[in-house]
N, C-alpha and C positions, 0 to 999 in steps of 0.2 A: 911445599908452597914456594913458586919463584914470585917476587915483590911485599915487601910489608907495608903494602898503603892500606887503610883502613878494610878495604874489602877483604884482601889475603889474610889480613890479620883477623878480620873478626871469624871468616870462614874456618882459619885454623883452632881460633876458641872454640867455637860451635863442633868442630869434626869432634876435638879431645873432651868435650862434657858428653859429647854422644855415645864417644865407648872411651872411657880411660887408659885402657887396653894400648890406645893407635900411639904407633911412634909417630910427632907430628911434627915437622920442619919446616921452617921458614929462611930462607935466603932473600936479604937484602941489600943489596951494592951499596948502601950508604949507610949514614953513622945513625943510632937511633934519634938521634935528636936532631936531623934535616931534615927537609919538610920543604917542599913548593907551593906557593901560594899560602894565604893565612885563615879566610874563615871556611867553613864547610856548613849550607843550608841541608834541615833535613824535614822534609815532610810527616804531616800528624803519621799517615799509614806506615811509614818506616818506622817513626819512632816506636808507633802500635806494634810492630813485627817485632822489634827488637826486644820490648817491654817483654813480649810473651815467651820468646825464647832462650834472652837469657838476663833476669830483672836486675843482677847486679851490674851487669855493664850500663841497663836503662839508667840506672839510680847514679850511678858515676856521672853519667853525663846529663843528666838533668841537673844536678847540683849547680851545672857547669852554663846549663844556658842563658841564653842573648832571648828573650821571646817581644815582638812586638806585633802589631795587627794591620798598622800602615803602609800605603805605596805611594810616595810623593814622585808626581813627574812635575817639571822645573824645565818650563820653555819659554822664551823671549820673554823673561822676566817675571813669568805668572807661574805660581805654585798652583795643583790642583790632588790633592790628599783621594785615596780611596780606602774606607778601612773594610774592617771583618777580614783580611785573610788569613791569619793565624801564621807567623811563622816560626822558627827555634832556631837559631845558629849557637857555634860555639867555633873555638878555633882548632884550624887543623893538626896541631901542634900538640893542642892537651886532646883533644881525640887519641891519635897516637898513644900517647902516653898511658890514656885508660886500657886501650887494648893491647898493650906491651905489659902495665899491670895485670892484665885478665890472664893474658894467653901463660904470662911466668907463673899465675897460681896455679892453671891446670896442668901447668909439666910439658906445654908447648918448647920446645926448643928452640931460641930466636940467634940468629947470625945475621948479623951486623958488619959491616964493609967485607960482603963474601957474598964473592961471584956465585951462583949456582953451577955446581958440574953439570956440565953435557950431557950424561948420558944417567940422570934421574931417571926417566922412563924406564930404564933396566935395571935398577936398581928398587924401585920403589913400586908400590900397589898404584898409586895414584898421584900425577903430575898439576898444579894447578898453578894454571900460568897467570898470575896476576900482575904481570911485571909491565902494565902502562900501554901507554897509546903507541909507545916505540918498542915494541915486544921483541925483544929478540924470539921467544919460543914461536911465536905467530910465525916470523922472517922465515924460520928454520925449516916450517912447512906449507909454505904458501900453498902445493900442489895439493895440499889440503883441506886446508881451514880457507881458502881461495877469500883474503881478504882483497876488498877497495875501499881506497880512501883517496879524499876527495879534501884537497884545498881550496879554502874560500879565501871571498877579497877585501876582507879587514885585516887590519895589525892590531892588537893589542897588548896590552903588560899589566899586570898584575900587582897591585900594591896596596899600601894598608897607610892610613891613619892613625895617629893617635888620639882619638876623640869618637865616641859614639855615636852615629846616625840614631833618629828617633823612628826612621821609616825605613825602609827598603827606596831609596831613591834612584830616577833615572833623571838624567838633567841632559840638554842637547847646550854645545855650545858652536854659536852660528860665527867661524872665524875665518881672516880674510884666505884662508887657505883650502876651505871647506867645514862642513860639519864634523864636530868629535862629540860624541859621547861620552857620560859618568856614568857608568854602575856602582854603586855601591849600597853596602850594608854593614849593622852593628853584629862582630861576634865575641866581643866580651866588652865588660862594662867602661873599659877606657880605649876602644879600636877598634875600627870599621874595615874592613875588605874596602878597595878601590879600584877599579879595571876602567882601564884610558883604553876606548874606541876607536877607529874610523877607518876608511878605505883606504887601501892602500895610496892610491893616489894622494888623498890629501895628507896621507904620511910622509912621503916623500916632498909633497910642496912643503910642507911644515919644518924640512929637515934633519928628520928623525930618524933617516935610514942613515945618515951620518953622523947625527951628535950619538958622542959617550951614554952609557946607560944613566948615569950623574946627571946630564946636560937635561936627559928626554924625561928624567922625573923631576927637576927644576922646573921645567916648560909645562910639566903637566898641572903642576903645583901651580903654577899662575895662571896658566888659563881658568882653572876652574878655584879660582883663590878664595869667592865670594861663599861659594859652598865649602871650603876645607875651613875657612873662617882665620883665613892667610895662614894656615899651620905648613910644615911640610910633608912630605909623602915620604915612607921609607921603603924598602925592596925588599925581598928576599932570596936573593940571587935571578932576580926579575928581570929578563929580558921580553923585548917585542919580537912576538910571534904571530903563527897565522893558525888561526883552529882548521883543525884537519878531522873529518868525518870518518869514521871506521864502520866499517862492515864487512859481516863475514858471513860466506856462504855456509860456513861449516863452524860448529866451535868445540868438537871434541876428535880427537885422534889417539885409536889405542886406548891407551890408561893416562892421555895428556889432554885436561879440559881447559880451555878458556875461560877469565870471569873478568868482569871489571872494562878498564879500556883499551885492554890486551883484546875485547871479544867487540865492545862497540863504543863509540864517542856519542854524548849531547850538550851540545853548545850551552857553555855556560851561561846564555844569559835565562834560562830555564832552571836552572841551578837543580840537575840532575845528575852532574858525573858520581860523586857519594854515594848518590842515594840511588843510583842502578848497582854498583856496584856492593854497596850492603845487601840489593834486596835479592843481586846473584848468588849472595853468600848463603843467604837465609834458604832462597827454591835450591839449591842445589846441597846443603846438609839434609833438605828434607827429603828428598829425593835418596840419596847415599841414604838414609832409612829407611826407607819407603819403600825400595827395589830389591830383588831377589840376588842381583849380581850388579857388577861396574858395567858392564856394557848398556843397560836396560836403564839404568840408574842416571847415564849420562846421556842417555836419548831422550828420556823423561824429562830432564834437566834444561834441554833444547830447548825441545817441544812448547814446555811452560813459559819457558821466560822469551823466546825469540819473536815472539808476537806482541807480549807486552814491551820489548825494546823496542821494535820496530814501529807503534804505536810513541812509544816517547821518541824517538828520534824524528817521526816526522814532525811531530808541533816543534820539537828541539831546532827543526831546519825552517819552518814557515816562523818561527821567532828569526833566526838567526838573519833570515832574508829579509824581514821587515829593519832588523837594523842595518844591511846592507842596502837596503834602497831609502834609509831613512829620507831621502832630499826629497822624495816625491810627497811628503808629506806635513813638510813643514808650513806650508798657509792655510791647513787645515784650520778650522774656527777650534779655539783654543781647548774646549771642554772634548770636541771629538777629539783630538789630537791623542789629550787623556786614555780616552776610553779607546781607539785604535791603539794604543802602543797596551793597553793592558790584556785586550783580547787577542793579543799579535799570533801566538801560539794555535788559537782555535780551540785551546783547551777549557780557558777562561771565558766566559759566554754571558751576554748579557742579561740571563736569567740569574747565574752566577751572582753577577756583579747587585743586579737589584735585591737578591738573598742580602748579601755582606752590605750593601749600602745601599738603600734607596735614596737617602739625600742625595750622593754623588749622580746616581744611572740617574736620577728626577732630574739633575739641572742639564745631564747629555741628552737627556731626550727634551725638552723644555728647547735648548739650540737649536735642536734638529727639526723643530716644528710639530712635533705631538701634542696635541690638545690634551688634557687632564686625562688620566686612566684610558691613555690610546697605548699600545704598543707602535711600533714603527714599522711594522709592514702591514698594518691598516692605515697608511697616511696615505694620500692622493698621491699621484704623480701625472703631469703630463707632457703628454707628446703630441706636438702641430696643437689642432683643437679638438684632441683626442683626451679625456682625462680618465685613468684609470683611476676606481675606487682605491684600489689596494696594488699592494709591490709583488705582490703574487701572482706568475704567470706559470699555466700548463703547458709543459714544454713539447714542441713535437714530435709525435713519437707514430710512426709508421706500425700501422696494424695490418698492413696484407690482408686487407677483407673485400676489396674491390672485384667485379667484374668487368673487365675493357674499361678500365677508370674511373667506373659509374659507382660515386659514394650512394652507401641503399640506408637499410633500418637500421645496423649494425652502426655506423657511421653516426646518424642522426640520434641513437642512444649512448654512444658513447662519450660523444662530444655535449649531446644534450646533458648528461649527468654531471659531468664535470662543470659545467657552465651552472648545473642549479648549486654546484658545492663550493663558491662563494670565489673564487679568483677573482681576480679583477679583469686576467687576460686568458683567453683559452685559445691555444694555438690549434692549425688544423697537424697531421703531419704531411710532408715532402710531398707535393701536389705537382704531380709528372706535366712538362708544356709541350708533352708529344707520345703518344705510344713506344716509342724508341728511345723514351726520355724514361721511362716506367725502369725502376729496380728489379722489380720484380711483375708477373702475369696479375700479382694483390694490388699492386698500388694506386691509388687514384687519380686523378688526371683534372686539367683545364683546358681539353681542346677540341672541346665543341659545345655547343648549344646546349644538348639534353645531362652534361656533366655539370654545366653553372647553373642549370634549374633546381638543378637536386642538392645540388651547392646553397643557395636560398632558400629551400626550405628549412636545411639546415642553420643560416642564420638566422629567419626569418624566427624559429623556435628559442633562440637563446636571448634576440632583444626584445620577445614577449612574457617569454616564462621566467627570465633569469634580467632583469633592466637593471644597466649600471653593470653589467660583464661583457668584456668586447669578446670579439671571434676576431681572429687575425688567421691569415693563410701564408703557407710557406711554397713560395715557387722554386721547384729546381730542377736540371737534368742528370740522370743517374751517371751522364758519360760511362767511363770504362769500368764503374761497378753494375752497372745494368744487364740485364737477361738473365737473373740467378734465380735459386730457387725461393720459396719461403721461407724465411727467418728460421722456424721450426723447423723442417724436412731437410736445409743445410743452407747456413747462413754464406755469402758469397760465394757460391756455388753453383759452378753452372749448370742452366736446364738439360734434363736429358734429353730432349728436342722440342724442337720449335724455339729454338734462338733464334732472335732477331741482331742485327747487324750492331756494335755498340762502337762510339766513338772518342776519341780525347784529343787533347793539345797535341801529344804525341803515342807514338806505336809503340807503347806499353804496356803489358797485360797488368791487371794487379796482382794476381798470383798467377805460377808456372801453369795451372789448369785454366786458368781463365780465357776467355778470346782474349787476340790480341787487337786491339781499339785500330779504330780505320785512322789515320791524321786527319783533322778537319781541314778541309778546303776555304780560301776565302769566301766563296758564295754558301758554302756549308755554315760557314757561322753567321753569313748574314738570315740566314734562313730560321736560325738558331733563335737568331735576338728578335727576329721576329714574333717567332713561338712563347719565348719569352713575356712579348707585348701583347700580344692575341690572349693569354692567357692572364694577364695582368687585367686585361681591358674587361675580360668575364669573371673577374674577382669582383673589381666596383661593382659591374652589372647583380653579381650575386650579394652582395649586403656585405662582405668583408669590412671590418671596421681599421684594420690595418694589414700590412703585405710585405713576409720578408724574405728575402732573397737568399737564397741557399747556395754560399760560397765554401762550406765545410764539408768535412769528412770524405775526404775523396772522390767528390761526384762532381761533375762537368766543370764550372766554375773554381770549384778548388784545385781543379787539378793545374789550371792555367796557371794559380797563384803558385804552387807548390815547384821550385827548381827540378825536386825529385821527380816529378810526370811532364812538365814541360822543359822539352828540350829543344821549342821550335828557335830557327833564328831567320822571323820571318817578322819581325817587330812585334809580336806575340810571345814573344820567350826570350830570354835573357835576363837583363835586371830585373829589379821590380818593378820599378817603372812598367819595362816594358811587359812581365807577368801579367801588371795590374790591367792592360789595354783592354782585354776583352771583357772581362767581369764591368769593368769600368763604363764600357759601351752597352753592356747588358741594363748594369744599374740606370744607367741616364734613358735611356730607351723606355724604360718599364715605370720610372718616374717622369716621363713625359706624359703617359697615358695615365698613369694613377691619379686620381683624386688629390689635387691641392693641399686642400686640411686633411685627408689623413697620411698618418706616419709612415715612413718606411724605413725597416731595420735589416741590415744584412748581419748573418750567423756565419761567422769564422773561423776557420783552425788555428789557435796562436799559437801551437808548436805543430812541428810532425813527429816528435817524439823518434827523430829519427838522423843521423850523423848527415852532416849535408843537408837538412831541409830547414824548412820553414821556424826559426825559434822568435821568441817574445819581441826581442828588436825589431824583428821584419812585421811580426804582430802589431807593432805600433805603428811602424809605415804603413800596412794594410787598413789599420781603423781612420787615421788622419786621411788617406784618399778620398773614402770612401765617404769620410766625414763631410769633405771639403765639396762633394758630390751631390749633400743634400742630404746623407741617412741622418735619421733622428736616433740612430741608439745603435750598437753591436752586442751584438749576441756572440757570448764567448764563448766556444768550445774549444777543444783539443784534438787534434789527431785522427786517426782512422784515413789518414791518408794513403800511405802503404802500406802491407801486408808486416813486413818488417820493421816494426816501430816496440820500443822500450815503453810503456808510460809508466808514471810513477801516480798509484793511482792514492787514494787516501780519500779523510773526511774534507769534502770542498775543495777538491784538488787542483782546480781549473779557475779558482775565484782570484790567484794572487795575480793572472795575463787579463782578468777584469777589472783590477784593481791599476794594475799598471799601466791601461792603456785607458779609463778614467781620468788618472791624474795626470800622464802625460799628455794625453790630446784635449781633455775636456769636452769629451763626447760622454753622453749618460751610455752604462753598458747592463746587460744583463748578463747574472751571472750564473752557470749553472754545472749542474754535473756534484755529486756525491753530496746533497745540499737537503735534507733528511727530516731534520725538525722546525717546527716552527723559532726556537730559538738560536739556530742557526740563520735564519733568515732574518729574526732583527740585530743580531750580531753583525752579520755584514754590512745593512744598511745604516746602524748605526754608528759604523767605525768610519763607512765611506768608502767600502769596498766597492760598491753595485750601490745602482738604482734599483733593479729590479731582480726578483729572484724567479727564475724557471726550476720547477722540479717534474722530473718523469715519472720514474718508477714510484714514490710515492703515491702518486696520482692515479696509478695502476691497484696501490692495494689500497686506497683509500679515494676513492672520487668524491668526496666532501673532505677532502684535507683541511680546506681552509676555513670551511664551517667549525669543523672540530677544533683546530688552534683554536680559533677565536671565543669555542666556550671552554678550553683548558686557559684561555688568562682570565676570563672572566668579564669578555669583552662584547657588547651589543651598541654597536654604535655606526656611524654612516658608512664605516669601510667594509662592513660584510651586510649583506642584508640573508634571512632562512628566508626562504620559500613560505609561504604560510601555510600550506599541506604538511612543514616539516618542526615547525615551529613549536611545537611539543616536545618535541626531543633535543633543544637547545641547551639543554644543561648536561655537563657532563656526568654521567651516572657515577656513583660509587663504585671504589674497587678495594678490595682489600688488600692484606699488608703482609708484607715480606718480610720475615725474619735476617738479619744480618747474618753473613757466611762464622762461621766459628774459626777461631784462629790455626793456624795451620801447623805451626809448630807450639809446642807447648814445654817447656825443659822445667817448670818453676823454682824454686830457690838456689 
């Protein structure tokens, strides 16, 4: 075992009560009694793993805990408490110490200020590198274990109190240099954990990249003196750093395993480094018993735990980025402010929070305008003098069921079902303003007469059988992803004939198969913005209750915006500025013919998820144009710009470039993309993430989604209405009950 921090350590407990038999080693460069950092949070589930596999190290450190239920956040002078969450700390120090007593009963052999030899691996059955975020063993094989890590742009230090917090507190202090943060918590009955925040920048105006480690814990001690309660801060060999992300493609080599933060990092404000690290110890003894051999044993060991880290490190990074962009959120009304900083993670979810407290979620939703026993995505919203019942909109989603653009019955049921299953908005999909403009031979159209008649029948059924849900349509040109096959048969793909001619900003294919796009002409795009309009002009004429503009995913409009496909320098390409010209003459054109009172939203790429293109920066110049242009709302997506793009996908993965181009421009946005449950949807809207939530593929295996939420809260009120054909079935039926997993290791006394 290279490293004695708790993880190595308890792992090597665990190996030696498993077979007494194993010579077990532990190498640690330092003295036993150093230690970084002072308290260590650990969760019920950890503690529960640990209880089961080995009760006497549980019973040591429960003796030993800090337990309280509170989360006080402390902004411009207003406390606001959230209880029920259950926490345990104790200190890192007497941690240590119990499993330094554990591992010396079982015949663990522990070395203390000694380097590990080099060549362990040859020497030994089994390498386990526990040796920290700066692993040397990781270093040694990078061609391997292929780690990246990724520095972010706060500073913070690490330090302790002598006095007990009563809650897990987060306090903002608003100073003339910028915002800094308090973390802290209680981990034994006279000492709190303290961690001093903030960007790097206002570390540097503050300072603090020059004063003494002395100087920058004095300074931290005053700034936040009203909460220490003027005490002082002390260190423990505490300096300002900068959290650095780990991840590794790979985390066994040979008979040499990774565990701990040798294998991955999560930002301590999630208070997970520990408690990944114990829970590597625990799958991975159980595994080494579980397995017929070491090679099997440590593929098992992957396999198990690399989905559940990769799952904590992403809320561990959507927390870390909410306190990195804290400034965007500080004039929030005081009680969302609470509840955004508590749900930051995405883990913590406003169902969550109404379980552990309903007094507190009662007075956030009470701010936010929810009438008595409403959730918050049956609250109204509106746009022009459009009002939507409800924050729930069906997002659009291309079905490839057209003939020559002509939506038929297919069309008229799909969209009809969804409209009787309670949204407030039901989008059409990608509605081609040309034959040549069509993605594919399925897609549907706006350009011509017998296409908008069939278009109003279609709305013509949803403001009769479904009143109080709008129909909105999406106008866009496929550009240079157009002429491909069907979704099914091979998605971006070109036809095997009868291609038709496709066009973009510039003569770029999106993949090496694809045609490569003609360059549009100046009369070519005025011809463009025309089709645009014509097609606009037969939305009003068909009953659309709103009309958005389709600037994403790689199709005509986005590609202008996207540096990666426009590469004209013809005042159509260069800056953004000049990206934005044509989209820009598109939007203004197509809002000159649309209808006054109703809305118009353009849907966006705010990354291209691709080195050189479009990121959230440019995102926010894209939304404030277009803002400034007249759209009533943006619609956020991501990517699908080029062929060559990384995304980083997850639960709501697209919601934090909605969140930020919200508070940055103060445009209302919609958010969407991996957005799942109905409590995900008032999670965001109640934090202030989005206005409005789009979901697709829900909508696909459930076209009464929003019916259904609203009888899993328990809700019959003005923001959904059932169909009265369906209205017997408003209540959600019984289901029975699922027994709890049985615990997974089991050693007892």
């Amino acid at each position: 075992m290279i490293g004695g921090g708790p993880g190595g350590l308890y792992a090597a407990a665990l190996l030696k009560r498993l077979d007494p038999h194993r010579e077990v080693t532990v190498w640690e460069r330092n003295a036993p009694d150093d230690t970084f950092g002072f308290g260590v949070v650990l969760s019920d589930e950890t503690l529960g793993g640990i209880e089961h596999a080995d009760p006497t190290v549980y019973e040591a450190m429960r003796s030993d805990f800090v337990r309280w239920d509170d989360i006080d956040i402390v902004h411009r002078g207003t406390r606001h408490t959230s209880g029920g969450h259950g926490f345990a700390a104790l200190g890192r120090k007497r941690l240590l110490e119990i499993l330094h007593t554990r591992c010396r009963t079982l015949g663990v052999d522990l070395r203390f200020r000694t380097e590990a030899p080099p060549d362990l691996a040859r020497t030994h059955d089994l390498v386990i590198a526990a040796d920290g975020v700066n692993s040397t063993t990781r270093e040694a094989h990078t061609h391997v274990f292929r780690p990246h890590v990724v520095s972010h742009h706060c500073r913070y230090i690490w330090l302790a109190a002598d006095f007990p917090f009563d809650a897990f507190r987060f306090e903002i202090a608003e100073t003339e240099h910028g915002v800094m943060q308090l973390h802290g918590y209680p981990y034994a009955p006279d000492a709190s954990t303290v961690i001093i925040e903030m960007r790097e920048e206002v570390w540097r105006s503050a300072g603090f990249d020059e004063a003494t480690p002395q100087e920058s814990i004095e300074s931290c001690a005053k700034i936040f003196a009203e909460t220490l309660r003027g005490r002082p801060l002390r260190s423990n060999k505490s300096t300002w750093t900068t959290f650095r992300t780990v991840v590794n493609a790979h985390w066994s080599h040979d008979n040499t395993v990774l565990l701990g933060d040798a294998a991955h990092t999560a930002h301590f404000s999630i208070g997970s480094g520990t408690k990944l690290a114990v829970e590597d110890a625990l799958a991975l003894a159980a595994c080494l018993e579980e397995q017929p051999d070491l090679a099997t044993a440590l593929a098992a060991y992957e396999t198990e735990r690399k989905p559940v880290v990769a799952s904590t490190q992403r809320a561990a990074r959507a927390s870390l980025e909410w306190f990195e962009n804290l400034g965007l959120y500080l004039d929030q009304p005081p009680r969302q402010f609470a509840f955004n900083l508590l749900t930051r993670s995405r883990r913590v979810t406003h169902d969550n929070l109404r379980l552990r407290d309903a007094r507190f979620t009662g007075s956030v939703e009470r701010e936010f305008g929810c009438e008595p026993g409403t959730p918050p995505m049956f609250t109204p919203f509106r746009l022009r003098e459009l009002t939507l019942r409800n924050r729930v909109v069906v997002s659009p989603m291309d079905m490839y069921s057209a003939t020559d653009g002509l939506p038929d019955d297919f069309h008229l049921v799909h969209l009809g079902a969804r409209a009787l299953g309670g949204a407030g908005l039901v989008m059409t999909e990608m509605v081609c303003v040309s034959p040549e403009g069509r993605i594919t031979p399925g897609c549907t159209g706006l350009y011509n007469g017998t296409q908008a008649d069939a278009w109003k029948r279609i709305t013509d059924f949803v403001h009769a059988r479904s009143p109080g849900t709008a129909i909105g349509v999406q106008l866009g040109h496929s550009g240079r992803k157009g002429s491909t096959k069907l979704m099914w048969e091979g998605i971006d793909e070109p036809l095997p004939d009868g291609n038709w001619p496709v066009v973009a900003p510039s003569p770029i294919p999106y993949k090496a198969d694809n045609q490569t796009p003609r360059e549009l002409t100046p009369a070519q795009l005025a011809d463009i913005r025309e089709q645009f309009t014509a097609a606009a002009w037969r939305a009003a004429r068909a009953g659309f209750d709103l009309l958005e503009l389709h600037c994403a995913h790689g199709y005509l409009l986005s590609s202008f915006l996207s540096p990666l496909t426009n590469r004209r320098t013809d005042g159509y390409g260069g800056s953004l500025t000049e990206r934005l010209r044509f989209p820009l003459e598109v939007f203004d054109a197509v809002r000159g013919v649309w209808p006054r009172e109703r809305p118009m939203t353009v849907r966006i790429s705010a990354t291209d998820w691709a080195e050189g293109g479009n990121t959230a920066e440019d995102a926010v110049g894209i939304a404030r144009a277009f803002a400034a242009h007249g759209a009533d709302a943006i619609d956020v997506s991501t990517g699908q710009v080029v062929s060559e793009e990384h995304p980083e996908y997850g639960r709501s993965y697209q919601t934090p470039y909605a969140d930020r181009i919200r508070h940055e421009t103060g445009v209302p946005v919609i958010a969407v993309g991996a957005i799942s449950s109905w409590d995900d949807v008032n999670s965001l809207l109640l934090a202030g993430r989005t206005d409005l939530c789009a979901l697709a593929r829900p909508h696909l295996y459930d076209p009464h989604w929003t019916l259904h939420a609203a009888a899993e809260q328990g809700y019959d009120g003005p923001g959904v209405a059932w169909p009265d054909p369906y209205r017997a079935g408003s209540r959600r039926p019984q289901t029975g009950r699922t027994d709890a997993p049985k615990p997974r290791l089991t050693l007892g006394g």
